[in-house]
C-alpha positions as CSV (number, residue, x, y, z in Angstrom):
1,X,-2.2,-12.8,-4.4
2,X,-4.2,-10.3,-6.1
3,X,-3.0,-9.1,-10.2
4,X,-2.1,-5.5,-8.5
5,X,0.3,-7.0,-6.5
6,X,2.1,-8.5,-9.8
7,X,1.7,-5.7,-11.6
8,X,4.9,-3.8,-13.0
9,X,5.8,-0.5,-13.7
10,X,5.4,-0.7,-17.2
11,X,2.2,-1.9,-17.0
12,X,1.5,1.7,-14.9
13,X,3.3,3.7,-17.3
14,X,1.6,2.0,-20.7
15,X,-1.9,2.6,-19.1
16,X,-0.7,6.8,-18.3
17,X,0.2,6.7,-21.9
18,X,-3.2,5.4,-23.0
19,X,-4.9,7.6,-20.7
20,X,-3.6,10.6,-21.6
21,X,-4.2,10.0,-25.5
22,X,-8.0,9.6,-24.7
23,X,-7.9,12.7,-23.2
24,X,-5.9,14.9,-25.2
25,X,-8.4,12.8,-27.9
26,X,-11.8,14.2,-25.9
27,X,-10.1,17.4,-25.2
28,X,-9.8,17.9,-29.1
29,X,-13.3,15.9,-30.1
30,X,-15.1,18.5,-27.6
31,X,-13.5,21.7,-29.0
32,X,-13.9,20.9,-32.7
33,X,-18.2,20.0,-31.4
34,X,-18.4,23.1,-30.1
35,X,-16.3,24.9,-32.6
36,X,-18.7,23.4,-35.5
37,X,-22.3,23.5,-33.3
38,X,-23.3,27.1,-32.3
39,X,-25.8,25.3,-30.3
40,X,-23.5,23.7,-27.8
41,X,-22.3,27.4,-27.0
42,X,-25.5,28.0,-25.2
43,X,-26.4,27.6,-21.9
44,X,-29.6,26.2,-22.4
45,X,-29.7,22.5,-22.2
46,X,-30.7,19.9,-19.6
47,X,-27.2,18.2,-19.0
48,X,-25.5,21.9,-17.9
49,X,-22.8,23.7,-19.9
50,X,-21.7,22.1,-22.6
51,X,-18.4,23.8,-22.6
52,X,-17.3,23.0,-19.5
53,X,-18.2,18.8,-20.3
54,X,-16.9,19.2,-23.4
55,X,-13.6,21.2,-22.7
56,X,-13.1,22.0,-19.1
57,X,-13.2,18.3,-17.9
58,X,-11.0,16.9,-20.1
59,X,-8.5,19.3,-19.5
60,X,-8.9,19.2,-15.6
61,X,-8.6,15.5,-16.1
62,X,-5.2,15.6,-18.3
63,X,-3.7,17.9,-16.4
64,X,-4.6,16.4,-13.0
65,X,-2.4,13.1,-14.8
66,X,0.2,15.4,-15.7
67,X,0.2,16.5,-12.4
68,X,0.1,13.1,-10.5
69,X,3.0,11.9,-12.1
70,X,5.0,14.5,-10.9
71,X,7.9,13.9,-8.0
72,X,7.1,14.7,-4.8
73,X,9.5,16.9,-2.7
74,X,11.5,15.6,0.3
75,X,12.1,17.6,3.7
76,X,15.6,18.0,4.1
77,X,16.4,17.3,8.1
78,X,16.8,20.6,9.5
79,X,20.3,21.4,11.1
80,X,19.2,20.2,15.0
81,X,18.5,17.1,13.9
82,X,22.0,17.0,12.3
83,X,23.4,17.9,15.2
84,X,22.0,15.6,17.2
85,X,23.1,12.7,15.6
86,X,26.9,12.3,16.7
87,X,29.0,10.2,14.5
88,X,30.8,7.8,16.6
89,X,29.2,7.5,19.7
90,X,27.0,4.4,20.4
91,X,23.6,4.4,21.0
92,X,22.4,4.5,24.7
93,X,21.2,1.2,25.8
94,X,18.5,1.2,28.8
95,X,19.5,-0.7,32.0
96,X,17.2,-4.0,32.8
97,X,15.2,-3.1,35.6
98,X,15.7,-5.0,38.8
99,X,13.9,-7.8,39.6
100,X,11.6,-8.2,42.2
101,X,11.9,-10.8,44.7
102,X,10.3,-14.0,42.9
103,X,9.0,-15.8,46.2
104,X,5.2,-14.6,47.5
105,X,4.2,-16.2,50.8
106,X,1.4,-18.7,50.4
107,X,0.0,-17.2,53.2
108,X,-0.4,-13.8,51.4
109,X,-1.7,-15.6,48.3
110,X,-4.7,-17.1,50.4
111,X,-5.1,-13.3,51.5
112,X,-5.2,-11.7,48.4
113,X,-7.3,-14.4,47.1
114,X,-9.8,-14.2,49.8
115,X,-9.5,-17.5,50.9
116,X,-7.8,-16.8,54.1
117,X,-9.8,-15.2,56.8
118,X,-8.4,-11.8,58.1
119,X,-6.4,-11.9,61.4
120,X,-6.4,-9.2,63.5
């Protein structure tokens, strides 16, 4: 088997944890860059806008891992469905169909195989 199949939970949670440190880390790196370069506040440079690489990504990146590890809401079963289900009563069982005679004439076998000529 492959290692993500023998991976445990802690293993998931350790590597959130070090994820979101290097973020938070870049997230802070890129604002004190362009809080100490005026030049990195323009919008002149061949790579796009340095704010957004420097700030904006990061931050979508953290809080799309804050987000991720959020729970997930379940649908409650609605009130038919409730009342559907019947407490007590068995469930219905289908009836075996009947079974078709089991002998075929070997004279109709030769006819349906084409081996018999047709009478008329």
């Amino acid at each position: 088997m492959s290692r993500i199949a023998h991976a445990s939970p802690d293993a998931d949670v350790s590597a959130d944890a070090t994820l979101r440190a290097m973020l938070v880390g870049a997230l802070l790196l890129g604002a004190v860059a362009l809080l100490s370069f005026p030049g990195l506040r323009s919008g002149a440079t061949a790579i796009g806008w340095p704010p957004l690489w420097l700030i904006g990504m990061p931050a979508v990146a953290w809080l799309t891992l804050f987000l991720r590890r959020l729970p997930r809401r379940r649908k409650l079963a609605s009130s038919a469905v409730l009342r559907r289900r019947r407490p007590g009563l068995a469930q219905a069982r289908r009836q075996p169909a009947p079974r078709r005679r089991g002998r075929v004439s070997v004279r109709a076998a030769l006819a349906a195989a084409g081996l018999l000529p047709l009478l008329r």
